[in-house]
N, C-alpha and C positions, 0 to 999 in steps of 0.2 A: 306190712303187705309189700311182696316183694314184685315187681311191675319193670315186668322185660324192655330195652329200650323200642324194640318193634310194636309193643301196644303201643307208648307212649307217643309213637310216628302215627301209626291206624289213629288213634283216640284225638290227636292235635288236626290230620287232615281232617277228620270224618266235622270236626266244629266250624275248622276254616270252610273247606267243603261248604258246611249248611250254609255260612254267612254270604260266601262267594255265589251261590244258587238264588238266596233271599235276593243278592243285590240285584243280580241280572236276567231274573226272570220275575221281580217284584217293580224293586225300587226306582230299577232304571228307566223306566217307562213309569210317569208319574202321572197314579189315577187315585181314587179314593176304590177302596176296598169293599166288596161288597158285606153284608153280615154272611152270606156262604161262604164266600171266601178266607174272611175272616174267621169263621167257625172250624174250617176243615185243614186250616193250615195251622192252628191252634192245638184241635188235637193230635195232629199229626205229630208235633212239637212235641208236647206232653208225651206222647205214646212212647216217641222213640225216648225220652228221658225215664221212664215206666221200664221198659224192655231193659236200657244199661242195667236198671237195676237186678235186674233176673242175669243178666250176665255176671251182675259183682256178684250176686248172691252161689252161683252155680263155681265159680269159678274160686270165692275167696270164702265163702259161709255167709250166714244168716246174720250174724252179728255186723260184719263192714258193708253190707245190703242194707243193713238198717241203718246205720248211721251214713250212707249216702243218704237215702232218702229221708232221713229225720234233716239232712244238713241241704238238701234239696228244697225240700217245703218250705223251712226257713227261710233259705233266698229268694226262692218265690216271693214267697209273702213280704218281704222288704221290696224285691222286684216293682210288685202292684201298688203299695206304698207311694216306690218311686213314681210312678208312673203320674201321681198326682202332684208333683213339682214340674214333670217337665209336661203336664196340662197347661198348670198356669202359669209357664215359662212361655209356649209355644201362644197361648192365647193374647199375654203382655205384647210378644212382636208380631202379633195377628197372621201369621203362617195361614196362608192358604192351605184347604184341605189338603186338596191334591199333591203335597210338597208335603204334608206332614211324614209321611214313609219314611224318606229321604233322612229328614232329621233324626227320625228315631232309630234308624239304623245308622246312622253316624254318631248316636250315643251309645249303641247297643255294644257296635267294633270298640269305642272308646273305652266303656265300662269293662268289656271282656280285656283289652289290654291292658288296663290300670290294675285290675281284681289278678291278672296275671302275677303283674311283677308283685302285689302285695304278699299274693301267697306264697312265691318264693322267698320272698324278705321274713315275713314270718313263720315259714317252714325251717328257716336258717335259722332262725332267732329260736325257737323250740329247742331245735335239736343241741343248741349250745347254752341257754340258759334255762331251770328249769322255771325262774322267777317272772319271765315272761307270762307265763299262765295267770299270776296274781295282775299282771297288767293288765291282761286281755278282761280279766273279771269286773276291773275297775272304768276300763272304757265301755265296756258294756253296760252296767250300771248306769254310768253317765250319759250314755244313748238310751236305755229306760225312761231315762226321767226325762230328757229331753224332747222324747218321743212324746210323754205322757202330757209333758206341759204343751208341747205343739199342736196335741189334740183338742186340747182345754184353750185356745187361744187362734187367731187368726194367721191363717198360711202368710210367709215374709212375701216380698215382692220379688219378682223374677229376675229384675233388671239389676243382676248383681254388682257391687263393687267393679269386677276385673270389666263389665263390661262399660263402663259407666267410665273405667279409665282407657279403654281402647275408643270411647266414643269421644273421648278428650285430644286424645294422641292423632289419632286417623279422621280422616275425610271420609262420612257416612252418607249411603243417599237414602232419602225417606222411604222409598218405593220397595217393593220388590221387582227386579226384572229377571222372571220364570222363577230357575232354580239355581242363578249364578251366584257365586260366592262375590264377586268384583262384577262393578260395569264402571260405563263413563256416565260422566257427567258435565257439563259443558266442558268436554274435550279434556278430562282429569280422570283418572282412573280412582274409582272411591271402594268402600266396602259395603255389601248390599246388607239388607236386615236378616238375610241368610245366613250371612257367616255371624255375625252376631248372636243370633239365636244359639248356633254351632258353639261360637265361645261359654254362651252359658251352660247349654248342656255337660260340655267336659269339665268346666270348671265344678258343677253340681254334681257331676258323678264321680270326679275324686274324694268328693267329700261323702257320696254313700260307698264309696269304696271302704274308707277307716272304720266307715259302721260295719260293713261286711264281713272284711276278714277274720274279727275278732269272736263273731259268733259261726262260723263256718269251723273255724278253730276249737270252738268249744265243745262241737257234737264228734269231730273227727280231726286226729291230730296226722293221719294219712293224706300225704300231699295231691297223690294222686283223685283221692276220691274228692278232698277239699276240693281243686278244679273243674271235676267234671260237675261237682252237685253246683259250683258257681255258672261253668259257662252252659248246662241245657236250662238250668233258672233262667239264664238271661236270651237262649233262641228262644224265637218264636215270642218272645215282648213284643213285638210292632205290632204280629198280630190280633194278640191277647188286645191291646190296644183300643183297635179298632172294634174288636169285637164287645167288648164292655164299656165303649168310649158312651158315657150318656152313664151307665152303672157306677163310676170309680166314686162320682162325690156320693154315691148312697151308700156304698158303704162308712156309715159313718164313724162304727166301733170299731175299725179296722186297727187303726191308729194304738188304741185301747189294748186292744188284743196283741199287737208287737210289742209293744212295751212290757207285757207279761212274759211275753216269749222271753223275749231278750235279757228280763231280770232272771227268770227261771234260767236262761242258760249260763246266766253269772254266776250263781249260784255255782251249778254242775262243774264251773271254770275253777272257780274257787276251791271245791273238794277236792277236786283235780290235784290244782297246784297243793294242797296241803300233803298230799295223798303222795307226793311229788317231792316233798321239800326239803331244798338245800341253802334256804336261805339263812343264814347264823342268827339271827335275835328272833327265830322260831322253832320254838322245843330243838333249840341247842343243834340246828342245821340238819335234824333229823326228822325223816318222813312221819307225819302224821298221824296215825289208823284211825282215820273217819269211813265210811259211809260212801259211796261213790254211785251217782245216778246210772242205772241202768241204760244201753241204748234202746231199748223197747219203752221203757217206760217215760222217756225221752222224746221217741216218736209217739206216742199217744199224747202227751202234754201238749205237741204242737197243734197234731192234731185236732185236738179236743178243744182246744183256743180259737183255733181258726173258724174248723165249724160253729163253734158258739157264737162268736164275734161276727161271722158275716151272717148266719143266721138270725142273729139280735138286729144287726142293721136293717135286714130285709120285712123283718115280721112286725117292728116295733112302730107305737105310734107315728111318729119323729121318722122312723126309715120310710113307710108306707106313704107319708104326706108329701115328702120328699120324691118318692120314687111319683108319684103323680105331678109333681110341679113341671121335678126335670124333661118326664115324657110329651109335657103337655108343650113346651117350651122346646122342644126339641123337633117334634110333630109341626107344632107350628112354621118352625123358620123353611123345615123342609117344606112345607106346604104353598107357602110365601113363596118357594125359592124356583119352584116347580116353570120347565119351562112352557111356553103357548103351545110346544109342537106334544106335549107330556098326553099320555092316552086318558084319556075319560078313566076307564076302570081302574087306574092308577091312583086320578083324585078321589076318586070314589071310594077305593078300601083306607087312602090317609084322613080322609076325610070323618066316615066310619069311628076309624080307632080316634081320630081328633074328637067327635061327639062322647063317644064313651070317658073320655078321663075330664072333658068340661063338664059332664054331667057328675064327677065326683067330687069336683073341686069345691062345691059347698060344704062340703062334707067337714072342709078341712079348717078348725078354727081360725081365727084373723090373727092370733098374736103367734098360730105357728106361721101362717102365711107371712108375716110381717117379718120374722126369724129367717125364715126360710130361701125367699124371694131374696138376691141377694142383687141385683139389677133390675129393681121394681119402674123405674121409668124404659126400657128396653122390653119387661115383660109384658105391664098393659100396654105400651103403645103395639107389641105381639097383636096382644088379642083383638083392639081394636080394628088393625087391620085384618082381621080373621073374620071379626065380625062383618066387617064390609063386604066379603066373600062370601057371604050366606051363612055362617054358621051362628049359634047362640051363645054369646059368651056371658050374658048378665051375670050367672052365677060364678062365673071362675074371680069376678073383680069384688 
């Protein structure tokens, strides 16, 4: 695919552009989002990711349309993934809502410039060795299984290494003050839990970065399309965010569903590289004649995963009981949070949806509630004060 350098100018501002818009008609002014807001800057996001693709397709065919968008949904889906590390990153240093923007767009730029240089290191690394392919197959794999057992096993703790050695190194103050990276502290200049927070997101998105590239690689060896299907994956994260912020831990097979992905596309890596092959202790340095995965058939695979997978989280007993806990818990604190001057018809409709999902919560056995509830002293002491506000909560304990 051959990609004049005047696109490649148009297609790098038209990213910076978005990011530079996000920051200073979003992030710079630090509020919490509404779910409209969050909803219509989301699909606007998506759309225009949608739309490039009818330009690769009009401009390049049907096939490098495809494999953007099969190499697009991929990222996504590792995207939304991601989004549940830097939940329970952001929750560990207790970020204020209203500040949560801020940091997610200070991962969002980070991840775009790390996924940058990778793909050129790996666009380089293609075009001069064909044996890289058998690499990418073998990290992939081993993000499979990793993925699969992470699902099967308790998320790590937020408070990584690197930051756990800057909190060694440097003068940290407990507080936050606003949205500063530094303040003073009895007349010392320290590091706030901001920038903290900051060091662990970079440091966590390098590490989804080596998951990244390898399977972006695998549906599309075009550098061009590799980049754009990574950076519209990653606009419009902040607000996907906020808009599903309460949904991310119900999707539970989500996890489940990447892991297929990502074996399936080692696979495709694999026939690739055979298909491909100049490595001497394989059939004597010469190419292969295997089989090689369609890109259609490629993009339905994703497809068909995805939907299954978040579809199974949402319908399945375990997702259904779940999706009542978290709502019930999440209704709650807002409710709790509500200020004196807040309108009547305000408490009225939270209050409303609050009786509808306490009135389902019997519903839900004790040993899922037990499973489930994963800050059971935080939950009932919830309810109790819910209860003290008029509402019934005998059945939810």
């Amino acid at each position: 695919m051959a990609v004049s350098p005047l696109v490649w100018t148009l297609t790098v501002a038209l990213i910076v552009g978005m990011l530079v818009f996000d920051f200073v008609f979003h992030a710079r002014t630090p509020h919490v989002p509404t779910m409209r807001e969050s909803a219509l800057w989301s699909a606007a996001y998506v759309g225009i990711a949608l739309v490039f693709g009818v330009f690769v397709w009009v401009s390049a065919g049907a096939d490098l349309a495809g494999q953007y968008y099969a190499g697009y949904l991929t990222e996504k889906a590792l995207s939304v993934d991601n989004l549940f590390v830097f939940l329970i990153i952001m929750a560990s240093f207790a970020v204020p809502r209203q500040y949560q923007e801020e940091v997610l767009l200070f991962g969002i730029a980070f991840s775009l410039v790390a996924r940058t240089g990778l793909i050129l290191v790996g666009a380089g690394l293609i075009n001069a060795f064909a044996w890289v392919f058998y690499l990418f197959a073998v990290i992939l794999l081993v993000t499979a299984g990793s993925t699969l057992k992470g699902a099967l096993t308790e998320k790590e703790d937020a408070d990584s290494g690197m930051v756990r050695l800057v909190r060694r190194i440097f003068r940290t103050s407990d507080g936050y003050d606003g949205n500063r990276l530094v303040t003073r502290v009895d007349g010392r200049r320290v590091m706030t839990p901001m920038l903290l927070v900051m060091i662990a997101i970079g440091g966590t998105d390098l590490l989804f970065a080596l998951d990244s590239i390898p399977a972006i690689f695998g549906l599309t060896q075009e550098t061009y399309l590799a980049f754009t299907a990574v950076a519209f994956s990653l606009l419009g994260l902040k607000q996907l965010y906020f808009l599903i912020d309460g949904l991310l831990d119900r999707l539970i097979y989500l996890s489940y569903g990447l892991s297929a992905i990502l074996a399936f596309i080692a696979v495709k890596l694999g026939l690739h590289a055979l298909h491909e092959n100049n490595v001497p202790f394989i059939n004597d340095g010469r190419p292969v004649h295997v089989a090689e995965i369609s890109t259609g058939l490629s993009l339905a695979v994703i497809v068909g995963v995805l939907v299954l997978t978040v579809t199974a989280s949402l319908v399945s007993r375990r997702g259904r009981a779940l999706t009542v806990i978290a709502a019930t818990q999440s209704l709650s604190e807002r409710y709790l949070a509500l200020p004196d001057t807040a309108a009547e018809s305000h408490r009225r409709a939270i209050r409303r949806r609050l009786a509808r999902l306490l009135a389902r919560m019997p519903a839900i056995p004790d040993e899922l509630k037990e499973d489930l509830i994963t800050d059971k002293r935080h939950f009932h002491d919830l309810l109790e004060r819910v209860h003290g506000a008029g509402l019934d909560t005998s059945g939810a304990r």
